[in-house]
C-alpha positions in Angstrom: 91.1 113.8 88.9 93.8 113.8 86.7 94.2 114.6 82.9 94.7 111.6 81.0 98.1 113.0 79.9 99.7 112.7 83.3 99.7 108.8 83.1 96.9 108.5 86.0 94.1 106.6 85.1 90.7 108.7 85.7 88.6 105.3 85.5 87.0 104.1 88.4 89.9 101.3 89.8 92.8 102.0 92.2 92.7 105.7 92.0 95.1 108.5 94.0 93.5 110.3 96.9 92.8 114.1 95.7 94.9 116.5 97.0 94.7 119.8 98.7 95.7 123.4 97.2 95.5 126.5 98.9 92.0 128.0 99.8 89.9 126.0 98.0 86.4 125.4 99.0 85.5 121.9 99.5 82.4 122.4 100.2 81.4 122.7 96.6 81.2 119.5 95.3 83.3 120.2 92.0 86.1 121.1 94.3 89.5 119.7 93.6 90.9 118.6 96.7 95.1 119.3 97.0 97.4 118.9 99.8 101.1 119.4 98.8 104.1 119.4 101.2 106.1 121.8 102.5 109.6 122.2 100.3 112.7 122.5 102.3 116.1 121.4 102.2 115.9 118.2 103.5 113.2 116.7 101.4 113.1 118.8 98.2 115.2 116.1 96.7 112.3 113.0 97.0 109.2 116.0 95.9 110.8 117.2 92.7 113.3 113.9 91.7 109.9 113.3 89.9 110.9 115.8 87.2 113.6 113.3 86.3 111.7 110.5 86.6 113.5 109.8 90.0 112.5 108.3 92.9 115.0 109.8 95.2 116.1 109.0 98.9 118.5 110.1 101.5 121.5 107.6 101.4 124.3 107.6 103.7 127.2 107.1 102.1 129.7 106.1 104.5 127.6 102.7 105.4 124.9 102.7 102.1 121.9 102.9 104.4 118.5 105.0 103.1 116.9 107.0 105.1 112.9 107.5 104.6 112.1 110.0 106.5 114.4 112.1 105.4 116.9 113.1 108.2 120.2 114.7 108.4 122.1 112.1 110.4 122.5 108.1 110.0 120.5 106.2 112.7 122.8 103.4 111.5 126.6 105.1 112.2 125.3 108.4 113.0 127.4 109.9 109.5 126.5 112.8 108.2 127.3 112.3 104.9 123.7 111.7 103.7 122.9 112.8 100.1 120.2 112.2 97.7 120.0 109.2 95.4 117.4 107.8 93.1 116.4 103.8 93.3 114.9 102.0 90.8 111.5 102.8 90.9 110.5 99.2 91.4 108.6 98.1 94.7 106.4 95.6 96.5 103.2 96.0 98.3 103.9 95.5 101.5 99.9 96.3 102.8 96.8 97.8 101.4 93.8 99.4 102.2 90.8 100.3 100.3 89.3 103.8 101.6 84.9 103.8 100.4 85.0 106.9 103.1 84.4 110.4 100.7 86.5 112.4 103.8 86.1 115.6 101.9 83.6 117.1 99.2 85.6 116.2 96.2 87.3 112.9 97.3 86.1 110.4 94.5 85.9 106.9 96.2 87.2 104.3 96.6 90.9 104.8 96.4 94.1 102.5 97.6 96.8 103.8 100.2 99.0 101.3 100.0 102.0 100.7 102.0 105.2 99.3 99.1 109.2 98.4 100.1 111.9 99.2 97.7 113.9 96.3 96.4 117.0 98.4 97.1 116.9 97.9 101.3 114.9 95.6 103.5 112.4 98.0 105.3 112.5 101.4 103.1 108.9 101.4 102.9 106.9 104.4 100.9 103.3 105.2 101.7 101.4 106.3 98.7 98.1 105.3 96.3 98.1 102.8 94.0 96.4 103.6 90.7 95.6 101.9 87.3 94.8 98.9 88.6 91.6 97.2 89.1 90.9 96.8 93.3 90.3 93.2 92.8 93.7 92.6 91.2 95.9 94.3 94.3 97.3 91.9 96.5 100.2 91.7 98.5 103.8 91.0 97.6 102.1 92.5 94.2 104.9 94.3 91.9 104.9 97.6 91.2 106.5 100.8 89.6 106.8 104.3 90.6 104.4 106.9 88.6 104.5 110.8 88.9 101.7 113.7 89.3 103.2 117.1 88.4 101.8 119.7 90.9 102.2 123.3 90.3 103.0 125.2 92.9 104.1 129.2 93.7 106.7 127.5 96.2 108.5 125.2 94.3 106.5 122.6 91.8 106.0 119.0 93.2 106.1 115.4 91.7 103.8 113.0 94.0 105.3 109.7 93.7 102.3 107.1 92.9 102.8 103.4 92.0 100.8 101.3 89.4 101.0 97.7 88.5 104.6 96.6 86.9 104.0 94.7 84.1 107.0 94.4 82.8 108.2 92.6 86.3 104.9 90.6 85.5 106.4 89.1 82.0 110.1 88.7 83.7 108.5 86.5 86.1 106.5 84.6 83.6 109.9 83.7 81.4 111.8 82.1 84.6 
């Protein structure tokens, strides 16, 4: 799991699915379980905006549109003026799951994989892991804000975007 430094939460709540680097063997049970993407062009801008503390999309900018997958036309007006831009950070949780399965040696249950929409555009949806949150406390239409774990890697180093509980969307609700 992570070190407390990185802002993740290693107590046993909501907790990020471990990811898998290079040859490891996950057959011993101390194995530390990464998968990182594939940097290219055409997504390098969402893996690494998380050295800025960016959340970053694909936005056309002849109509405004984001597009999540990236792609390098707009399914909208079919522009190809598409270029990176950050959002707020802020989100919903759209759906939830709970995952109890230990898929791999390594893979500390029970984790969330959680399904949240950006304020910024009806329907740009993220999947990712909820984390520093008690289970019992996720719910859905539940606010949240976009965290980031700092991956090194030969290829390029990579920020996976992860939300947690938004607190201070909590207290602006509380003074209306």
């Amino acid at each position: 799991m992570a070190a407390p430094e990185d802002g993740v939460s290693d107590c046993r709540t909501a907790r990020t699915a471990p990811l898998l680097r290079g040859k490891a063997n996950v057959s011993e049970p101390s194995a530390t379980v990464v998968v990182l993407p594939e940097l290219t062009d055409r997504n390098r801008h969402f893996w690494q905006g998380g050295e800025r503390g960016e959340l970053v999309f694909l936005r056309c900018h002849d109509c405004g549109y984001y597009l999540h997958p990236p792609i390098p036309v707009c399914p909208r007006d079919q522009s190809k003026d598409v270029r990176p831009e950050a959002v707020s950070g802020r989100a919903n949780v759209a759906s939830y799951t709970v995952n109890q399965h230990p898929w791999l040696p390594g893979f500390e249950t029970p984790y969330v994989v959680a399904i949240v929409e950006m304020p910024e555009q009806t329907g740009l949806r993220l999947t990712t892991n909820l984390v520093n949150c008690p289970i019992e406390e996720i719910r859905v239409g539940m606010a949240v804000r976009v965290l980031f774990r700092h991956h090194e890697d030969p290829n390029g180093d990579v920020w996976i975007p992860l939300f947690e509980p938004d607190t201070d969307a909590d207290a602006d609700e509380g003074q209306r």
